[in-house]
C-alpha positions as a Markdown table, in Angstrom:
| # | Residue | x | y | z |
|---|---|---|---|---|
| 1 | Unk | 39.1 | 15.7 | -11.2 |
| 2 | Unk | 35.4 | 16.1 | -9.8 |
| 3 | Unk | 33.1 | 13.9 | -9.0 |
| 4 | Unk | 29.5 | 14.1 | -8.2 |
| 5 | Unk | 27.3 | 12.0 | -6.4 |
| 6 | Unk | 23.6 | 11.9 | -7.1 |
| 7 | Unk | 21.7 | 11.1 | -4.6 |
| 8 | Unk | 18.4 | 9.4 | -4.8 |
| 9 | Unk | 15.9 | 11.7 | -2.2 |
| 10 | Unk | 12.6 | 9.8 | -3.7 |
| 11 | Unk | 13.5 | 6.1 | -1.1 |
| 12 | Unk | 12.7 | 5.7 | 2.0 |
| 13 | Unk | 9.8 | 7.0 | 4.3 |
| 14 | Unk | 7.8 | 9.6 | 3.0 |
| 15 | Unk | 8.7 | 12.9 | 4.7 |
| 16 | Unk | 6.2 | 13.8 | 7.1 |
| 17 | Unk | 5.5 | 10.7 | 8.4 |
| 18 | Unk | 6.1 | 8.6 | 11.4 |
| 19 | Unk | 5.3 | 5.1 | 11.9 |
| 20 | Unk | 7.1 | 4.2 | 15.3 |
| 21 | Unk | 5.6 | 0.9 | 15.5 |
| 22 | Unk | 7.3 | -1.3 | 12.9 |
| 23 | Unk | 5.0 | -4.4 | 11.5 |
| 24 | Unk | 5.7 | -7.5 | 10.0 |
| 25 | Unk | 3.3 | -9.7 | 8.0 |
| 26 | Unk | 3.5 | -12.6 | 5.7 |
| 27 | Unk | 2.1 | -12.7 | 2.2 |
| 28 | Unk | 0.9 | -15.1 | 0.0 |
| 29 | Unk | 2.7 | -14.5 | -4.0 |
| 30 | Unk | -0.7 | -13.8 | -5.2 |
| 31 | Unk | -1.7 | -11.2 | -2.5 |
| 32 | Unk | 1.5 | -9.7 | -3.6 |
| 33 | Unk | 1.1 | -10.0 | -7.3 |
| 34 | Unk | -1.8 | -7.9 | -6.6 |
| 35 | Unk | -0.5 | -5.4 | -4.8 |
| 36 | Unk | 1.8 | -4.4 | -6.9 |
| 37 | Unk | -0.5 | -4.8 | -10.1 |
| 38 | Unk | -2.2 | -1.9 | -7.8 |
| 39 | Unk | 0.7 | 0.2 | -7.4 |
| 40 | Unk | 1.6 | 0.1 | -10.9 |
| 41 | Unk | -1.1 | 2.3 | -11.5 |
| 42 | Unk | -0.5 | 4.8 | -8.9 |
| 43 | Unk | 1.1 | 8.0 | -10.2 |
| 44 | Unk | 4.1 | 7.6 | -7.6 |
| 45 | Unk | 4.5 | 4.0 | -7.7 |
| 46 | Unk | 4.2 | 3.7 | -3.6 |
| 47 | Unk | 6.3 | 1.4 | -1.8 |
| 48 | Unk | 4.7 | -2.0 | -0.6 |
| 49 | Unk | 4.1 | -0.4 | 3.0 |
| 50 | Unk | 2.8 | 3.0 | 1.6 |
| 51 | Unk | 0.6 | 0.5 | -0.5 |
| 52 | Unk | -0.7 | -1.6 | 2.5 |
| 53 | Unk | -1.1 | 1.7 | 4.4 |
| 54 | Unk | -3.2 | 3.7 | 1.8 |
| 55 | Unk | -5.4 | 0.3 | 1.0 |
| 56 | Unk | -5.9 | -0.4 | 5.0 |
| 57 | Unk | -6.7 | 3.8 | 5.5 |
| 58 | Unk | -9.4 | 3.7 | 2.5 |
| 59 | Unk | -11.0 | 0.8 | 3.5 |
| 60 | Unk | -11.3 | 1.8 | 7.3 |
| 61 | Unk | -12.2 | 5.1 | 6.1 |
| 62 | Unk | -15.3 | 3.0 | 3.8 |
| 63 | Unk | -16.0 | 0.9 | 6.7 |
| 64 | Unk | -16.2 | 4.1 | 8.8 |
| 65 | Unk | -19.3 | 4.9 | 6.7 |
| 66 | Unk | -20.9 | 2.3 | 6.8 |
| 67 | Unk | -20.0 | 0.4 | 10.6 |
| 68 | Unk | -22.3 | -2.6 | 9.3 |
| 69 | Unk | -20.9 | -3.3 | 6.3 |
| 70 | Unk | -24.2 | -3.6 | 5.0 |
| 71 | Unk | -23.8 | -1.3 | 1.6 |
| 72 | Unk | -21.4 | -3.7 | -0.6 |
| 73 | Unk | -21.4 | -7.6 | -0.3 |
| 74 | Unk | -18.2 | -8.7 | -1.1 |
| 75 | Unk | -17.1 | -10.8 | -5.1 |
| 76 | Unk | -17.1 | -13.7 | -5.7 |
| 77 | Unk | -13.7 | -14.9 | -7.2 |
| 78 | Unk | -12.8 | -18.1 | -9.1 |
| 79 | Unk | -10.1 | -20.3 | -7.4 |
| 80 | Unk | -8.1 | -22.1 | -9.7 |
């Protein structure tokens, strides 16, 4: 009798990659109801760290830009 063993190679980091300095961070449910709404729509449904990384390297890469943060003034949301 054989058996095989599939092996999942799409978890853990992404190859190519290294963080060496782990992070930890706590998270309020509706920050993370949004970030995963966002991921959702990615094609490769990144993890919740890719997630935070892409999000933090966009908008440093936006800030970059514009140092003053004088092109967008941020939206207004509704609490409640």
């Amino acid at each position: 009798m054989t058996f095989i063993i599939k092996v999942n190679t799409f978890m853990g980091r992404p190859p190519g990659r290294i963080q060496d300095r782990p992070f930890q961070m706590r998270l309020s449910n509706e920050f993370l109801k949004r970030l995963d709404e966002w991921r959702l729509r990615q094609p490769d449904l990144p993890s919740r760290a890719e997630s935070i990384r892409r999000l933090t390297t966009a908008m440093l890469q936006v800030l970059d830009k514009d140092p003053d943060n004088k092109g967008a003034k941020p939206k207004k949301r509704k609490v409640g």
